[in-house]
C-alpha positions in Angstrom: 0.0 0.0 0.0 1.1 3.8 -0.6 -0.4 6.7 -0.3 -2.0 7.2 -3.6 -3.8 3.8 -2.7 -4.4 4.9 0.5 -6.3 8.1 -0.8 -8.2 5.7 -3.2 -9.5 3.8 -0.3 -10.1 6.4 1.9 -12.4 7.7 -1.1 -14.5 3.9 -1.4 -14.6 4.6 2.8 -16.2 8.3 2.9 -19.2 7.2 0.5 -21.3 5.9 3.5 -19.9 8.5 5.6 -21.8 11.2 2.9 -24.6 8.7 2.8 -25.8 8.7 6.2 -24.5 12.4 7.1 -27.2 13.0 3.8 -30.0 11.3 5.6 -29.2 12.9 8.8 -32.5 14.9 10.2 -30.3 17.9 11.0 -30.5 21.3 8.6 -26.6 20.9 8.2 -26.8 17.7 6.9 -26.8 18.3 3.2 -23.6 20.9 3.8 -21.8 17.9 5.6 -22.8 15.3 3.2 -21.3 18.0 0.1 -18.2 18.5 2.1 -17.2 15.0 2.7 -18.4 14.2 -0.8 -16.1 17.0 -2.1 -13.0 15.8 0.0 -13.5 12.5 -1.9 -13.6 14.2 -4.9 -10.5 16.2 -4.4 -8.4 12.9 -3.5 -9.4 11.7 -6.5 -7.0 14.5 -8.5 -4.6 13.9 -5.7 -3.6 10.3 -5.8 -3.7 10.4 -9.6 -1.0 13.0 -9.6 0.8 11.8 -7.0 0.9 8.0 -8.5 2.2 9.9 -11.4 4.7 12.2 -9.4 6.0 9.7 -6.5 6.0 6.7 -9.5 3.8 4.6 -7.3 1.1 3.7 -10.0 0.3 0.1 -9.2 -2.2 -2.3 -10.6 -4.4 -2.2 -7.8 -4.7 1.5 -7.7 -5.4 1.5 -11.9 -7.9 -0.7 -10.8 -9.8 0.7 -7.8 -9.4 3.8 -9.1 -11.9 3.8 -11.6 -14.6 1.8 -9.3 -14.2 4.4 -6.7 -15.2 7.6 -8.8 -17.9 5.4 -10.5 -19.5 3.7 -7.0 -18.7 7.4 -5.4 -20.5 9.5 -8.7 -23.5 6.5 -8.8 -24.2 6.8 -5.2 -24.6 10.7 -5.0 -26.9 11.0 -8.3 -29.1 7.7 -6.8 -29.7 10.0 -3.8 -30.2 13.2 -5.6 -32.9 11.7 -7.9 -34.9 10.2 -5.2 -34.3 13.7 -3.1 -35.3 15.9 -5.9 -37.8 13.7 -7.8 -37.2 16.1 -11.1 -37.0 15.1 -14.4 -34.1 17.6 -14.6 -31.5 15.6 -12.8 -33.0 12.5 -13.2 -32.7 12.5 -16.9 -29.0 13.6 -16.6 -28.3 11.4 -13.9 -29.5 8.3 -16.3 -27.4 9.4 -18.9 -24.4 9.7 -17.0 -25.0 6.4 -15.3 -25.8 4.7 -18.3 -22.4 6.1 -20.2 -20.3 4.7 -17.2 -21.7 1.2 -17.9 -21.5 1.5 -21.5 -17.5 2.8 -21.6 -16.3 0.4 -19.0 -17.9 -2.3 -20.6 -16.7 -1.2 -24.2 -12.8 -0.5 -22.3 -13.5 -4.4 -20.8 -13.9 -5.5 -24.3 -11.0 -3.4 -25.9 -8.6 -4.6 -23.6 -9.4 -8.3 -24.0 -8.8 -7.6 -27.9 -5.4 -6.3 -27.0 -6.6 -2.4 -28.5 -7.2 -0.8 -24.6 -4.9 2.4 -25.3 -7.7 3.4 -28.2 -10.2 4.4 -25.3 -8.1 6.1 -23.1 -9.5 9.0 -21.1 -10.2 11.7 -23.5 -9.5 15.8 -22.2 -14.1 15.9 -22.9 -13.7 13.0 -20.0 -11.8 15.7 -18.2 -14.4 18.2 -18.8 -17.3 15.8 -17.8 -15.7 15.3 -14.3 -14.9 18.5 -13.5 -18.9 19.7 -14.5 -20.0 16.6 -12.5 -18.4 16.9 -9.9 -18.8 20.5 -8.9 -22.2 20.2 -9.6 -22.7 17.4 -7.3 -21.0 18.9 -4.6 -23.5 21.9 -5.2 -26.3 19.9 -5.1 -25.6 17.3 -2.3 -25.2 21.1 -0.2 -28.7 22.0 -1.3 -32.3 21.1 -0.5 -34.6 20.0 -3.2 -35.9 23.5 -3.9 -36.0 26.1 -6.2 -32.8 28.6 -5.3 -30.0 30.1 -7.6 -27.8 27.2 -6.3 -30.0 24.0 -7.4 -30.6 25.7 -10.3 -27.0 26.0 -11.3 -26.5 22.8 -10.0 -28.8 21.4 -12.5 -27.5 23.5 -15.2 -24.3 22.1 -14.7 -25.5 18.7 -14.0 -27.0 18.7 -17.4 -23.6 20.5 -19.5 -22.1 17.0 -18.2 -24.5 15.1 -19.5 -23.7 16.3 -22.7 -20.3 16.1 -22.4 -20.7 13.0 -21.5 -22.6 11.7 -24.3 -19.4 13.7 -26.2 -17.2 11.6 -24.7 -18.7 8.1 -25.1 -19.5 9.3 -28.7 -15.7 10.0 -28.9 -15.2 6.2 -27.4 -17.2 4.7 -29.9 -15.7 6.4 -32.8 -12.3 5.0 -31.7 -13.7 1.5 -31.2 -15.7 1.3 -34.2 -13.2 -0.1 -36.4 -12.9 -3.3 -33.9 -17.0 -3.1 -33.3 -17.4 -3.3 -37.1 -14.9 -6.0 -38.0 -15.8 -8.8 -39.4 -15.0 -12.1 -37.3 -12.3 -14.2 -38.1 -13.5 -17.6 -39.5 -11.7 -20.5 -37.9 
């Protein structure tokens, strides 16, 4: 174990730490769910760079990685959806879900055909995390109601959902040559 690891854990740890501090009865529960959502978030830059700067990538990190900021993004929009009951972040929330599923599962299949590096993580994925996840923090700190804050939440909720769709669009594109191949006779 190192510390990038470490940080990786510690982010799978905190998600039913922001769970139950969201269903808390208490008015500052939503602030200390956001918070301690938002510290996960942040150590999600930070052992990425400093795997990359201390050289301690490992296969268990490249692994759990991933999982983390997927189980950690999947829980926070599966509360906000039944919190907010609106078509406006449910409807992004699906898409954003659904595109997870969809990429890991086409990266799965790339990397059993030997051709992983041509779905890397594109600079839109980049884009798509950093919408996400500020606007998750903004509206895990909100009530379901109708304030400048939810609003923007939703607003940027909604920008990554489309990059999102971008990005997977981008995935596919690079796949397609392997998804349209025809199969080798034998």
């Amino acid at each position: 174990m190192n510390i990038p690891n470490l940080l990786t854990v510690l982010r799978v740890l905190l998600i039913p730490v922001f769970i139950l501090l969201f269903y808390l009865p208490f008015t500052w529960s939503y602030w200390a769910a956001s918070a301690v959502f938002a510290i996960a978030a942040v150590t999600d830059w930070f052992d990425g760079y400093l795997a990359r700067r201390l050289q301690q990538s490992t296969p268990f990190g490249a692994f759990l990685d991933p999982v983390a900021d997927k189980l950690m993004v999947a829980v926070a929009l599966v509360l906000l959806v039944e919190e907010h009951a609106s078509l406006w972040l449910t409807l992004p929330a699906a898409i954003i879900i659904g595109r997870e599923i969809v990429v890991s599962a086409l990266r799965e299949w790339m990397a059993e055909l030997g051709a992983r590096a041509h779905v890397a993580v594109s600079r839109w994925g980049k884009w798509k995390t950093a919408a996400q996840m500020v606007a998750l923090v903004i509206l895990l700190g909100n009530p379901p109601a109708f304030t400048a804050w939810v609003v923007l939440g939703y607003v940027l909720l909604i920008v990554a959902a489309g990059l999102t769709l971008w990005s997977m669009l981008q995935y596919l594109l690079a796949a397609w040559p392997h998804l349209s191949a025809t199969p080798e006779k034998k």
